[in-house]
N, C-alpha and C positions, 0 to 999 in steps of 0.2 A: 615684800621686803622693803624695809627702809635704808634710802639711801643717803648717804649722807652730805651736805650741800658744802661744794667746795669755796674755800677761803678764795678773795681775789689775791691775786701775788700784789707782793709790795716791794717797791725800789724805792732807796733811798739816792737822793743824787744829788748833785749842787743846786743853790736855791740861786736862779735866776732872775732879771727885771721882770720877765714875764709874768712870775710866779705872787708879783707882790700884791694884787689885786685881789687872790683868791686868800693869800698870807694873813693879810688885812682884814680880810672879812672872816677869818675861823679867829682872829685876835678879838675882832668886835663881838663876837657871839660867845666868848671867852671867858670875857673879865669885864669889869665895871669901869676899869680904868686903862683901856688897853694902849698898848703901843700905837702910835700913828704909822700910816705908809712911810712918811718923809723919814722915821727912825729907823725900818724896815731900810728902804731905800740906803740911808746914811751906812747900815753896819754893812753890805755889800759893800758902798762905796768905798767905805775904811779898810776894807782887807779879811774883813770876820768871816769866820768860819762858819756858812749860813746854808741850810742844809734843809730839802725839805722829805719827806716820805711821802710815794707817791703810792694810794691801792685802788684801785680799776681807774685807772687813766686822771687822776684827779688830787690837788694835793689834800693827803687826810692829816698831816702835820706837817712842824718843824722844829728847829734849833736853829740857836744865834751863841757863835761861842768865840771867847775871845783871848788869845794866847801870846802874852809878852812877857817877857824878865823871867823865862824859866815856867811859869806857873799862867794854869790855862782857869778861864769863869765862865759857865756856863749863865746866860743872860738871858736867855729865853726858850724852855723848851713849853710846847703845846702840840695837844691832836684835837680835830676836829670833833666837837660834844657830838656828832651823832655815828662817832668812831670809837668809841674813848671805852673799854673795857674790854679790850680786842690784844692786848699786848702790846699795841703798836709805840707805846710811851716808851715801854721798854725796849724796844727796839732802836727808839733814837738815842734814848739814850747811851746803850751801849753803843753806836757810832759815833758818838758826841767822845766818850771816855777813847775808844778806839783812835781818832782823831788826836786826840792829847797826846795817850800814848806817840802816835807817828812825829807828832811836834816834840818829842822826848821831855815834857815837862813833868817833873815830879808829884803837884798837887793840882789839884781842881775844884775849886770853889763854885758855891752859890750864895743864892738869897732865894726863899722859901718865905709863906706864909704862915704861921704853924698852923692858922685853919685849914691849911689844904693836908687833909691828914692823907688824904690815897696819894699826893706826890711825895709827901714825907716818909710813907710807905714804901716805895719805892726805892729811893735814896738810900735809904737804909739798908734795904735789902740791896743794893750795890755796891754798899760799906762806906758809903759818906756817913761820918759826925757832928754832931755839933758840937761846933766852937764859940760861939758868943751870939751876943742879940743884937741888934741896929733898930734902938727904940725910933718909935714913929717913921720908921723906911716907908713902907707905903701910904696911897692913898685909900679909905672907904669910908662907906656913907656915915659911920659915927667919927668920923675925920682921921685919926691913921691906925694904921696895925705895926707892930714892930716886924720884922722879919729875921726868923733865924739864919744863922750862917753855918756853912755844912761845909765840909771840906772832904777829902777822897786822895790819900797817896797811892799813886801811881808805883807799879812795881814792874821794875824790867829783866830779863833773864837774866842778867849780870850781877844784879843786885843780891 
């Protein structure tokens, strides 16, 4: 009989100083142009709603989310490349949107690549749209990408 191999559990919990070393290093094996620690560091420092996903004792993501005047931007979510087809994206980010909700802000913005088609996959299937372009937003090796902007209203029982 085959048995079936059980999932590690995963908590999601507040993203601490301790955590920026290991942050840092799933950002660098990430992206071409990753976040530095000292940015990592900075959106703790600022008050950001920075959150990591923790699955067998280790962080396998995060989120950096940022929520003023009503309306919340989600600035950075990532999970770890040799995690990443496990659900766990979507897990943050329904705590990321969960989070908004609690801060009672109506909408939630990003910035997306549109080459990242499995985050744009995603997004979608959590009812963000897109709203406009931000030509040349990022950095890559043929010198920028533009980056979509995606937005997500928030709905609350009252509503």
């Amino acid at each position: 009989m085959i048995m079936p191999i059980a999932e590690p559990p995963v908590t999601i919990r507040e993203m601490s100083h301790d955590d920026l070393a290991m942050v840092s290093d799933i950002e660098r094996r990430s992206y071409e142009f990753p976040w530095s620690h000292g940015v990592f560091r900075d959106c703790l420092l600022a008050g950001y709603k920075c959150i990591t996903l923790i699955r067998d004792e280790q962080v396998a993501g995060y989120g950096v989310l940022s929520v003023a005047a009503g309306e919340a931007h989600i600035l950075n979510l990532c999970v770890d490349p040799g995690c990443r087809s496990l659900g766990l994206g979507e897990r943050l980010l329904d705590e990321m949107l969960y989070r908004a909700r609690s801060a009672l802000v109506r909408e939630i913005y990003l910035e997306v690549r549109p080459s990242n088609e499995i985050a744009l996959l995603l997004y979608r299937k959590k009812g963000f749209v897109q709203i406009a372009e931000r030509p040349a937003y990022y950095q890559s090796d043929a010198g920028r990408e533009d980056a979509a902007i995606l937005v997500k209203k928030l709905v609350f029982d009252d509503d």
